[in-house]
ROSE-4610 file (N, C-alpha, C; in Angstrom, 1 decimal, always signed):
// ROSE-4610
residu = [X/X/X/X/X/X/X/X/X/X/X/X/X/X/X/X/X/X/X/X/X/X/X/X/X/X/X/X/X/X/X/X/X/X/X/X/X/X/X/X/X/X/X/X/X/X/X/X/X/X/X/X/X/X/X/X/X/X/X/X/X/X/X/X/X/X/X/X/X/X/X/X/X/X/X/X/X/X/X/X/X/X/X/X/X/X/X/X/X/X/X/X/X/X/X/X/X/X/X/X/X/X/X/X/X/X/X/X/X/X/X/X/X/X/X/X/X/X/X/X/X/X/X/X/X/X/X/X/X/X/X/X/X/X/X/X/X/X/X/X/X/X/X/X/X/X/X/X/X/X/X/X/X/X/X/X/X/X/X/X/X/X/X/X/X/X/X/X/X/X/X/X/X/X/X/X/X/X/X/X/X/X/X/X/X/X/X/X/X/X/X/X/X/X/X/X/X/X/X/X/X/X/X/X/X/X/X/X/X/X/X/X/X/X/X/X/X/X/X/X/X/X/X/X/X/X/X/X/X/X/X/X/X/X/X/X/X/X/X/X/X/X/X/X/X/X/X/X/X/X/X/X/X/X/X/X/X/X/X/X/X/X/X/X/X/X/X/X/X/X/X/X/X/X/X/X/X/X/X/X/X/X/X/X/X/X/X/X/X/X/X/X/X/X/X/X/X/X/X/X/X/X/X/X/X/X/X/X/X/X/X/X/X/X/X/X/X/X/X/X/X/X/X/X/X/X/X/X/X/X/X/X/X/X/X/X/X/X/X/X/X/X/X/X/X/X/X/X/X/X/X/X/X/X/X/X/X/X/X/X/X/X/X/X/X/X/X/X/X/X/X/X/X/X/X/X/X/X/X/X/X/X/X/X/X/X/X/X/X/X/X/X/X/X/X/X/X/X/X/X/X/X/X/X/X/X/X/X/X/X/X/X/X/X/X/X/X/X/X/X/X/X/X/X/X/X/X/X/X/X/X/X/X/X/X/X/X/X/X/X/X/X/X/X/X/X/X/X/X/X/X/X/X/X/X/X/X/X/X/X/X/X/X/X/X/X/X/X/X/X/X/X/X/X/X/X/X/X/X/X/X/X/X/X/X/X/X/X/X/X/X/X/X/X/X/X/X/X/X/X/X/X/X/X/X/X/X/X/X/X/X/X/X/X/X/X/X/X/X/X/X/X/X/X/X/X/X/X/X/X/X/X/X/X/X/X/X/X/X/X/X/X/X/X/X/X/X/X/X/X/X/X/X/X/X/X/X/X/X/X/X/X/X/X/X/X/X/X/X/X/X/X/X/X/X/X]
num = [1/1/1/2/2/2/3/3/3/4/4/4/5/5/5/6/6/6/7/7/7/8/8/8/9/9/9/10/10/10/11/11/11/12/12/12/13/13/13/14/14/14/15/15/15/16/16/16/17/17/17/18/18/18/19/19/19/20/20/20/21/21/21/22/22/22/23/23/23/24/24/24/25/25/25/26/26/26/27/27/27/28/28/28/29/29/29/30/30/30/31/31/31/32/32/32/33/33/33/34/34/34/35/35/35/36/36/36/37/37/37/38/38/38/39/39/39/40/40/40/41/41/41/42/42/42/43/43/43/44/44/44/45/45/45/46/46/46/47/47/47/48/48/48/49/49/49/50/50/50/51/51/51/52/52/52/53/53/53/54/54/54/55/55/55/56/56/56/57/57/57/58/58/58/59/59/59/60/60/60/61/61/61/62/62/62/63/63/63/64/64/64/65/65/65/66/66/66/67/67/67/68/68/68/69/69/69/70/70/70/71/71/71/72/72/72/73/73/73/74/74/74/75/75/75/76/76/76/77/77/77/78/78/78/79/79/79/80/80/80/81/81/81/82/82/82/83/83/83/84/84/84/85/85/85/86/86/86/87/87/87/88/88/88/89/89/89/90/90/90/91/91/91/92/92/92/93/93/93/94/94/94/95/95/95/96/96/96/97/97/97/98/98/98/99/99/99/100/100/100/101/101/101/102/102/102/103/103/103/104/104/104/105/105/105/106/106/106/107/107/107/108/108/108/109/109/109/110/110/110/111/111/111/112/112/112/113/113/113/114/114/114/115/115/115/116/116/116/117/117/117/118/118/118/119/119/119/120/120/120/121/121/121/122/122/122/123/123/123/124/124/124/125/125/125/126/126/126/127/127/127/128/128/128/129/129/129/130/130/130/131/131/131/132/132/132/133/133/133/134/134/134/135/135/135/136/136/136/137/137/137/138/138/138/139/139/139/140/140/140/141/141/141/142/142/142/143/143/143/144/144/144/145/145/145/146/146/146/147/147/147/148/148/148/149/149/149/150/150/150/151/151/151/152/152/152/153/153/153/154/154/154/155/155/155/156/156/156/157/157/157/158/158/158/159/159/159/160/160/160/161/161/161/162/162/162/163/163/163/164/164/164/165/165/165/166/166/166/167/167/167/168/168/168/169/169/169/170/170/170/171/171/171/172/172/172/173/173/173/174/174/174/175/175/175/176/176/176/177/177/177/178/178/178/179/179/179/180/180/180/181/181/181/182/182/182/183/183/183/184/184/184/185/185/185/186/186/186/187/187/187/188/188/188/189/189/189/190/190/190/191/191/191/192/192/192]
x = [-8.8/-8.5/-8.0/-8.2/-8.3/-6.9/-6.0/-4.5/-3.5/-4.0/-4.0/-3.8/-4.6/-5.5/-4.6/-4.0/-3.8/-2.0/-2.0/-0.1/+0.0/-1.0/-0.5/-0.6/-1.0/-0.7/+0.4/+1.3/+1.9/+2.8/+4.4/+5.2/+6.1/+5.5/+6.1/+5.3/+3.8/+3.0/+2.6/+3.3/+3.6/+4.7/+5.9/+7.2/+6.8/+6.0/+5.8/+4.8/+3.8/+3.0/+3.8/+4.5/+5.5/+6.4/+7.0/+7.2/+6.9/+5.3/+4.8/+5.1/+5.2/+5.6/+7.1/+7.4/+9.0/+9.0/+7.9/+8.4/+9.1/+8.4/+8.4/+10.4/+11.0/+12.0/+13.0/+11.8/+12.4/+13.4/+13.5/+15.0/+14.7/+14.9/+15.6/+15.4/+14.7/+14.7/+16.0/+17.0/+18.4/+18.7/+18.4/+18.7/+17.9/+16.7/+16.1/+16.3/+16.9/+17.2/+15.5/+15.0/+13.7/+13.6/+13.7/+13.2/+11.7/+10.9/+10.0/+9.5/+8.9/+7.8/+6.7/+6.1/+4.6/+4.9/+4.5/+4.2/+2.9/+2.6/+1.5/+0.7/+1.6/+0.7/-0.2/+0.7/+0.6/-0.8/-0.6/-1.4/-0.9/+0.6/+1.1/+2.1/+2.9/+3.3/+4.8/+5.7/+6.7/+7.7/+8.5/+8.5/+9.7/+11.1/+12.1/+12.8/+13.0/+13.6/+14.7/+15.5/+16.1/+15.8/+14.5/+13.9/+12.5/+11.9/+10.4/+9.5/+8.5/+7.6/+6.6/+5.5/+4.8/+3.8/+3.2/+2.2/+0.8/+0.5/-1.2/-0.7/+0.4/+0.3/-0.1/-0.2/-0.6/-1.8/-2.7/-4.7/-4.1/-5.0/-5.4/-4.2/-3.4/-1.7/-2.2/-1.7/-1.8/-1.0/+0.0/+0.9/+0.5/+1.1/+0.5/+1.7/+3.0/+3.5/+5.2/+6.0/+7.1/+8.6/+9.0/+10.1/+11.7/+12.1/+13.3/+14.7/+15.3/+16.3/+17.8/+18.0/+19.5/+19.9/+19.2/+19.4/+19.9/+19.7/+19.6/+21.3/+21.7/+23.3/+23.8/+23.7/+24.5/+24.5/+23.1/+22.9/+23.3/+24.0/+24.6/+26.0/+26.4/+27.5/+28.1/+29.5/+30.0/+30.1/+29.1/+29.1/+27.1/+26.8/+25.3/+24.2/+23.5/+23.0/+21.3/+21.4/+19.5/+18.9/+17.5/+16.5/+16.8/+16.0/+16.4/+15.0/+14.5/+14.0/+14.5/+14.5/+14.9/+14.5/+13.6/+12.8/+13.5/+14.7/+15.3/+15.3/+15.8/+16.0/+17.2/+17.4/+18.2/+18.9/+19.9/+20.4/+21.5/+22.3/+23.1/+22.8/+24.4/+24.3/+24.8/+24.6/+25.1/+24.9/+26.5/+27.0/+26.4/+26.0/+25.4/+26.0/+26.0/+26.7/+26.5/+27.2/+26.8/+25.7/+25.2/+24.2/+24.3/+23.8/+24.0/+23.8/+24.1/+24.2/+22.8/+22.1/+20.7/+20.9/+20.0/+20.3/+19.5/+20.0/+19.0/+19.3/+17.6/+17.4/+18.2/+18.7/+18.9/+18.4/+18.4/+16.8/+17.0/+18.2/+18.6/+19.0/+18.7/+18.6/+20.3/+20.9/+22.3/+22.9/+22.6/+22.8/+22.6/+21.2/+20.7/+21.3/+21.5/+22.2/+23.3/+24.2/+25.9/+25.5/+24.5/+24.3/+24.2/+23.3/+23.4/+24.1/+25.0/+26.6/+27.3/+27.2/+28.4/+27.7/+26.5/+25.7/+26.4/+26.3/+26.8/+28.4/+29.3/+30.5/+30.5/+29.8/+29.9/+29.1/+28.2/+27.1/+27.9/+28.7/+28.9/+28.0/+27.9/+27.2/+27.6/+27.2/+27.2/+26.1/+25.8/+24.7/+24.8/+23.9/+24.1/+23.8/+22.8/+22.2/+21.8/+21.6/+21.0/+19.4/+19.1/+17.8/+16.8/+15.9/+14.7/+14.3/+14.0/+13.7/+12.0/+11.5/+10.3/+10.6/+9.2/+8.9/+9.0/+9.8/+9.9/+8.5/+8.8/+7.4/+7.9/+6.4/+6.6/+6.2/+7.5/+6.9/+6.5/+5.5/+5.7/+5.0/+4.9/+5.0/+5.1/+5.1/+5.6/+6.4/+7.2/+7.9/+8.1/+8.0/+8.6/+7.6/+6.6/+5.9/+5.8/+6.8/+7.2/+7.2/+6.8/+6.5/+7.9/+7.8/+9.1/+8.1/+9.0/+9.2/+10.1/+10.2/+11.4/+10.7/+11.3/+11.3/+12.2/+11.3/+11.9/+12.1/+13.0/+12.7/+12.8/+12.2/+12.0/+13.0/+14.1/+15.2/+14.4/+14.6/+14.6/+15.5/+15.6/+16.6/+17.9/+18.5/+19.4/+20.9/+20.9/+22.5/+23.1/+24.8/+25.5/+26.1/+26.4/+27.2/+28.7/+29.6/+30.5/+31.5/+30.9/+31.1/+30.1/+30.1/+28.5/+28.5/+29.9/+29.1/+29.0/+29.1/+28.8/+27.4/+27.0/+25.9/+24.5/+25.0/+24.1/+23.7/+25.0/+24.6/+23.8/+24.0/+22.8/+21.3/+21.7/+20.2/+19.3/+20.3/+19.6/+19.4/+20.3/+20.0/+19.7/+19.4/+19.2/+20.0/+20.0/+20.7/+20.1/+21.1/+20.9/+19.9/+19.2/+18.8/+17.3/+16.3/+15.0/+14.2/+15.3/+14.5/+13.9/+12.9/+12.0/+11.0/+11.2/+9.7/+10.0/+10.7/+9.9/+10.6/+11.9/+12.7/+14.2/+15.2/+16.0/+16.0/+14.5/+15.1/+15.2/+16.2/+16.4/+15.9/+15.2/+14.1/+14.8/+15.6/+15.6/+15.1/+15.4/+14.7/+15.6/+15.0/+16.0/+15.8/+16.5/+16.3/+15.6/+14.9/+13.9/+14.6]
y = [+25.7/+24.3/+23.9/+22.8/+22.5/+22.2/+21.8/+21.3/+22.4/+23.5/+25.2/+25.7/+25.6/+26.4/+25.7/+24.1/+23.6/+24.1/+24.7/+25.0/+25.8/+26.7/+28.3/+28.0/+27.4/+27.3/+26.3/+25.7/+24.7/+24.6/+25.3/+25.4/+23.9/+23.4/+21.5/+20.9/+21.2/+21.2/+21.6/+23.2/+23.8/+23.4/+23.0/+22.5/+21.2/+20.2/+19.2/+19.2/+19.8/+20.7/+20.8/+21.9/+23.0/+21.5/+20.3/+19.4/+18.2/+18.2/+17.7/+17.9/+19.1/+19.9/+19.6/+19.0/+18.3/+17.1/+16.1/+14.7/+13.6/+14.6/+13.6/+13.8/+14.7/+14.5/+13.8/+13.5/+12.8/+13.2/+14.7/+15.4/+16.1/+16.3/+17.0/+18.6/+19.2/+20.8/+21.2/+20.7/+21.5/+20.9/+19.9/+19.6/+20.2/+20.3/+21.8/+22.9/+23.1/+24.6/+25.3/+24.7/+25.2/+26.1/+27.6/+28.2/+29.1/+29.5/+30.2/+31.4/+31.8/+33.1/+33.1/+33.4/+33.4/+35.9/+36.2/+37.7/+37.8/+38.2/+38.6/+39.7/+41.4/+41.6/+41.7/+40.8/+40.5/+39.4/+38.9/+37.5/+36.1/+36.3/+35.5/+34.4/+33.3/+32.5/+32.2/+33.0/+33.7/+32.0/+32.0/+30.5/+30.6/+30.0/+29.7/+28.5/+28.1/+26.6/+26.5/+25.5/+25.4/+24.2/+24.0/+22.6/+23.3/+23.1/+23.4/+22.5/+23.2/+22.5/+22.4/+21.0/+20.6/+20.9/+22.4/+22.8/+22.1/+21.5/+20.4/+19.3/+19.0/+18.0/+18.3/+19.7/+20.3/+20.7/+19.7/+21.2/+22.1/+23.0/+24.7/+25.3/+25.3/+26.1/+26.5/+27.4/+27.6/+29.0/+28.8/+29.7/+31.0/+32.0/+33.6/+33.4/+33.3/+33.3/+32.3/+32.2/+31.6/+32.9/+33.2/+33.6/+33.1/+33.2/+32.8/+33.3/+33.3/+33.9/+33.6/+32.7/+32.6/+34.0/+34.7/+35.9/+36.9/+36.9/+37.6/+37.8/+36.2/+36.5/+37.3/+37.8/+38.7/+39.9/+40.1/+41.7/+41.7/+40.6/+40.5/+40.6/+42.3/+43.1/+43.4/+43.5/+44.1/+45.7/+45.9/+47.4/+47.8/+47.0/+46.8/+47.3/+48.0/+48.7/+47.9/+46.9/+46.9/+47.1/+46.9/+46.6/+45.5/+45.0/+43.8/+43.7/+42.1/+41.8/+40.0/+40.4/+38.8/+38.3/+37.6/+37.1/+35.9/+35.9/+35.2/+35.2/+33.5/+33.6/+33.8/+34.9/+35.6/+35.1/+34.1/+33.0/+33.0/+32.3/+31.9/+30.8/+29.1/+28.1/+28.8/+27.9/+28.2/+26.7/+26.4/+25.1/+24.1/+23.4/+23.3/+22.0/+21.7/+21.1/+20.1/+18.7/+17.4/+17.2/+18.5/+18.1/+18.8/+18.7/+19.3/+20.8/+21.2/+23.2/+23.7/+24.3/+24.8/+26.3/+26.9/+28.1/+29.2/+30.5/+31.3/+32.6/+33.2/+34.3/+35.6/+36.5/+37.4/+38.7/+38.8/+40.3/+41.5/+41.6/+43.3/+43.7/+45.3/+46.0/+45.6/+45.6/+45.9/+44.3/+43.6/+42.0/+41.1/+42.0/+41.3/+42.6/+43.9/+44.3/+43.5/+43.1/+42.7/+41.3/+40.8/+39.4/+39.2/+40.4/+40.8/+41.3/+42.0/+42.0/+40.9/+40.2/+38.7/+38.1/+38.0/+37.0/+37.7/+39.3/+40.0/+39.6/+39.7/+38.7/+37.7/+37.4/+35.7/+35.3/+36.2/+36.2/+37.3/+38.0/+39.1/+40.0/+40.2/+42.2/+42.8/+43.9/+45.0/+45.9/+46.3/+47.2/+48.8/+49.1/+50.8/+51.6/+51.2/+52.1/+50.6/+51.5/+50.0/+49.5/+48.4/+48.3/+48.5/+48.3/+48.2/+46.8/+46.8/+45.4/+45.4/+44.6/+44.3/+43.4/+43.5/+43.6/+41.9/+40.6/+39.4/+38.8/+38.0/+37.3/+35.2/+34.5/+33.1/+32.7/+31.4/+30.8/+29.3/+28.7/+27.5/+26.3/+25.5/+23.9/+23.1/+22.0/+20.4/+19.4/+19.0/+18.1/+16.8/+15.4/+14.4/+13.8/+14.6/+14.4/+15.7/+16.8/+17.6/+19.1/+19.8/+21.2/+21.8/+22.9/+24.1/+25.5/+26.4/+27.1/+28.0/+29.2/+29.3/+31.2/+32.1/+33.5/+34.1/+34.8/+35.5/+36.9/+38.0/+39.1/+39.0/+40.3/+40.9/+41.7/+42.0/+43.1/+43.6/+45.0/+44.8/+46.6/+47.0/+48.0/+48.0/+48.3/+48.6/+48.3/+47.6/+46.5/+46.5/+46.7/+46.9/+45.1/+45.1/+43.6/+43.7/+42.9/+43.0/+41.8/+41.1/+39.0/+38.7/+39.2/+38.2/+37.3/+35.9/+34.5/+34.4/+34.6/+34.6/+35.1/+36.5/+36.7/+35.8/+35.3/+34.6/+32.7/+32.5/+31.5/+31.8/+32.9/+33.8/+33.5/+34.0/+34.4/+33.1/+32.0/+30.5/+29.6/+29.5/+28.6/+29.3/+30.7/+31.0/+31.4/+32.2/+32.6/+32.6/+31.8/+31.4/+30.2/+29.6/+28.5/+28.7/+27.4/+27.3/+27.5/+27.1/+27.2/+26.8/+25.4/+24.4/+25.1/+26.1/+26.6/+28.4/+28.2/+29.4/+30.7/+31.0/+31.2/+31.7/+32.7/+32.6/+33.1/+33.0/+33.8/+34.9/+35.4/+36.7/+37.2/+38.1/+38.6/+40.0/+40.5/+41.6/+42.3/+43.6/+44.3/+45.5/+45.7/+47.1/+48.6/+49.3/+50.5/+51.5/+52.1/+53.2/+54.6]
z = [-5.1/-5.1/-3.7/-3.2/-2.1/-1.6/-2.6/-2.4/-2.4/-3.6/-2.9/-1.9/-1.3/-0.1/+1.2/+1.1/+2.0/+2.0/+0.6/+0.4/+1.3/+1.2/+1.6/+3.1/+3.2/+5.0/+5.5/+4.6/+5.0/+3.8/+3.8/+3.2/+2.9/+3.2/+2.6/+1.6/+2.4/+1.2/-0.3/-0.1/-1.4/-1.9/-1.2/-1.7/-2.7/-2.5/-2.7/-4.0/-3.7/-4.8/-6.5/-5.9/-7.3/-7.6/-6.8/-7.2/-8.4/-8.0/-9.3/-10.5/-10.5/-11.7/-12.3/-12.3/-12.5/-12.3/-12.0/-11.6/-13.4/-13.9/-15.5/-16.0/-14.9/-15.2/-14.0/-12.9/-11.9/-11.0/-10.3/-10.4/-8.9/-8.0/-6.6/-7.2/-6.4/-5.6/-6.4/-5.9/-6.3/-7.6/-7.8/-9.9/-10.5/-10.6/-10.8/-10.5/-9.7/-8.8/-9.0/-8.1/-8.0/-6.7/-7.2/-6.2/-6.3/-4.9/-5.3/-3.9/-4.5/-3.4/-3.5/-2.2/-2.7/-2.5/-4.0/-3.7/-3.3/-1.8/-1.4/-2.3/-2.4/-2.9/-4.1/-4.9/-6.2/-6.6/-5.4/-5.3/-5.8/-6.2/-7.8/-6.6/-7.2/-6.9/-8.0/-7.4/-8.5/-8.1/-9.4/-9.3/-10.7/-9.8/-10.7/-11.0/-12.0/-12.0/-13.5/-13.5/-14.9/-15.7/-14.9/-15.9/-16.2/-17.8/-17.4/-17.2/-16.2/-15.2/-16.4/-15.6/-16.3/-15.3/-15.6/-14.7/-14.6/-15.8/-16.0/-14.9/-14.3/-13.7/-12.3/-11.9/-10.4/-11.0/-10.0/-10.2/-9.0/-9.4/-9.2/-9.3/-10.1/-10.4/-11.5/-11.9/-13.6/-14.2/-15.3/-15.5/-16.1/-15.7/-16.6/-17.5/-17.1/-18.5/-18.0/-19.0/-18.7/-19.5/-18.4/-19.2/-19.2/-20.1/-20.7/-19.5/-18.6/-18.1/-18.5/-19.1/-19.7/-20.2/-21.1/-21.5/-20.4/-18.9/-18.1/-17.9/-18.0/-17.3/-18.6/-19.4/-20.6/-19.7/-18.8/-18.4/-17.3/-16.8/-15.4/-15.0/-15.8/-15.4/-14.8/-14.3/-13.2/-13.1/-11.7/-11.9/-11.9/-12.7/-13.4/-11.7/-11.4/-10.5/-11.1/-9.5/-10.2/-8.4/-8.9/-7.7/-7.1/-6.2/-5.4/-4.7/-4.4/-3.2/-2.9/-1.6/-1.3/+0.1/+0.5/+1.3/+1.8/+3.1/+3.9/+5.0/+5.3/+7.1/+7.4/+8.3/+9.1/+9.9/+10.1/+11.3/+10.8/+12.6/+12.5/+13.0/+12.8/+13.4/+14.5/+15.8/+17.0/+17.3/+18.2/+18.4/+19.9/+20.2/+21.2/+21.8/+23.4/+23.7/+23.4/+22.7/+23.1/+21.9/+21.1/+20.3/+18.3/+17.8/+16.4/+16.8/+15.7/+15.9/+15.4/+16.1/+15.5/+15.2/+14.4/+14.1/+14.7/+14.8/+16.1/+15.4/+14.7/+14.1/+14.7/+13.7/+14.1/+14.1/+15.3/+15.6/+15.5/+15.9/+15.7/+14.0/+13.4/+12.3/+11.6/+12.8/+12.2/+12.3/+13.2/+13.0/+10.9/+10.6/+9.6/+8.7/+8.4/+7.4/+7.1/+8.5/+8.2/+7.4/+8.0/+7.1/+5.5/+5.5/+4.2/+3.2/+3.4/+3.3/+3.0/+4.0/+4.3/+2.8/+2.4/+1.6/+0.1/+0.7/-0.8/-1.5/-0.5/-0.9/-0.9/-0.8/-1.1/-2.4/-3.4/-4.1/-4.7/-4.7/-6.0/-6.3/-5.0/-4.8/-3.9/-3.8/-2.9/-3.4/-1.7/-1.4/-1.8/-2.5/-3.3/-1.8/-1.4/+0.2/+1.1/+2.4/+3.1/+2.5/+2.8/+1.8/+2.9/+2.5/+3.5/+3.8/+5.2/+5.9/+6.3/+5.8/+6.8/+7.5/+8.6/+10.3/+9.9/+10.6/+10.3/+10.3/+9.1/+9.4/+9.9/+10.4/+10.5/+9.6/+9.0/+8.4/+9.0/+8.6/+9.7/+8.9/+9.2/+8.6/+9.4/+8.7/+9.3/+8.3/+8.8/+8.2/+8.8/+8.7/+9.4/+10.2/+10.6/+11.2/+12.8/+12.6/+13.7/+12.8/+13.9/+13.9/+12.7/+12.5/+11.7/+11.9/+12.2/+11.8/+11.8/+10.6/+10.3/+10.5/+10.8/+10.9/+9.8/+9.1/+8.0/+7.9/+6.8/+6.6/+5.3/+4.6/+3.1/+3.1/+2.4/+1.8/+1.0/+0.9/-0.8/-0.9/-2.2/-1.8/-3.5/-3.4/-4.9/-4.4/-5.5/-5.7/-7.1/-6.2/-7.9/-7.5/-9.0/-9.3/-9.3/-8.1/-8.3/-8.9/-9.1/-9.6/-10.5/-11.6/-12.3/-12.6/-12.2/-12.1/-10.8/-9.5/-8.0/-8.0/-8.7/-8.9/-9.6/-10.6/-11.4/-10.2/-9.7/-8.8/-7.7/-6.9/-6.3/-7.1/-8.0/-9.0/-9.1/-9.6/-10.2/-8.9/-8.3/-6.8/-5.9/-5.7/-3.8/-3.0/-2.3/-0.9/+0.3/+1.4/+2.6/+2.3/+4.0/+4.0/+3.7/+3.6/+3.6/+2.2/+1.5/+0.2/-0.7/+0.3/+0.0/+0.6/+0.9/+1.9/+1.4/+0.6/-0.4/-0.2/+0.4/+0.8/-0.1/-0.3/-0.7/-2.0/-2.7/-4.3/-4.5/-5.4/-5.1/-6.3/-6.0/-7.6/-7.8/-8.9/-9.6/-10.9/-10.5/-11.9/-12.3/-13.4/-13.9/-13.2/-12.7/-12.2/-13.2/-12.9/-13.3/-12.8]
């Protein structure tokens, strides 16, 4: 589909998209807590909200299934060791003279571990080992009428819970910025 086709290259467009899907309750990105990823290798369009979407209202979307996550925070223990992946931008603000503070990726291995860290107290985890980082990717768009893009990395790697409501806030809204552009959810699973 053509509106498809035009998401995946233009993360406002898909924001705006997965929107439709919610209009019949009239409600903001964050009153849905709508967050999402595109899993490349999956091919899939992983996709979390606390309102349900009314997917017939987007052509070429269509759901494989809907699952239930309220049930999740019961399993969201302190101590509780799962998998992780989480697909963020890596920044800091940085203050600029005379002007608003813009934010400026962080490029070195050990810059974005500590970040990850910092995210983990603040979110009610900690890191079992360091996780694994992929090589940053762009993401890029337009908004307003003016260019974006935003530079990302993939974590992913194994996490115990040390807060499970800090965690569950993690879980349902997102960590760090950009999470209109697909950005910030943090997907876990059970350890094997």
């Amino acid at each position: 589909h053509p509106s498809v086709i035009q998401a995946l290259k233009n993360p406002q467009d898909m924001h705006r998209n997965l929107m439709r899907a919610f209009e019949a309750q009239g409600a903001s990105r964050k009153e849905v807590k709508l967050l999402y990823r595109l899993d490349v290798p999956r091919a899939a369009l992983l996709v979390s909200s606390q309102a349900l979407p009314a997917w017939e209202r987007v052509p070429g979307y269509c759901c494989e299934g809907i699952k239930e996550i309220e049930a999740l925070k019961k399993a969201f223990i302190r101590g509780r060791c799962l998998n992780f992946e989480l697909l963020a931008i890596l920044a800091k603000k940085v203050k600029r003279e005379g002007r608003h503070s813009h934010r400026v990726f962080l490029r070195g291995k050990e810059e974005r571990a500590d970040w990850l860290k910092r995210q983990g107290v603040k979110y009610g985890f900690e890191l079992v080992c360091p996780p694994a980082q992929s090589p940053s990717c762009q993401i890029d768009g337009a908004k307003d009428g003016m260019n974006i893009c935003y530079t990302a990395v993939c974590f992913s790697g194994t996490l115990r819970i040390t807060d499970p409501e800090a965690f569950w806030h993690a879980y349902t809204e997102g960590v760090g910025a950009g999470k209109a552009y697909g950005l910030g959810m943090l997907s876990v699973k059970k350890r094997e």
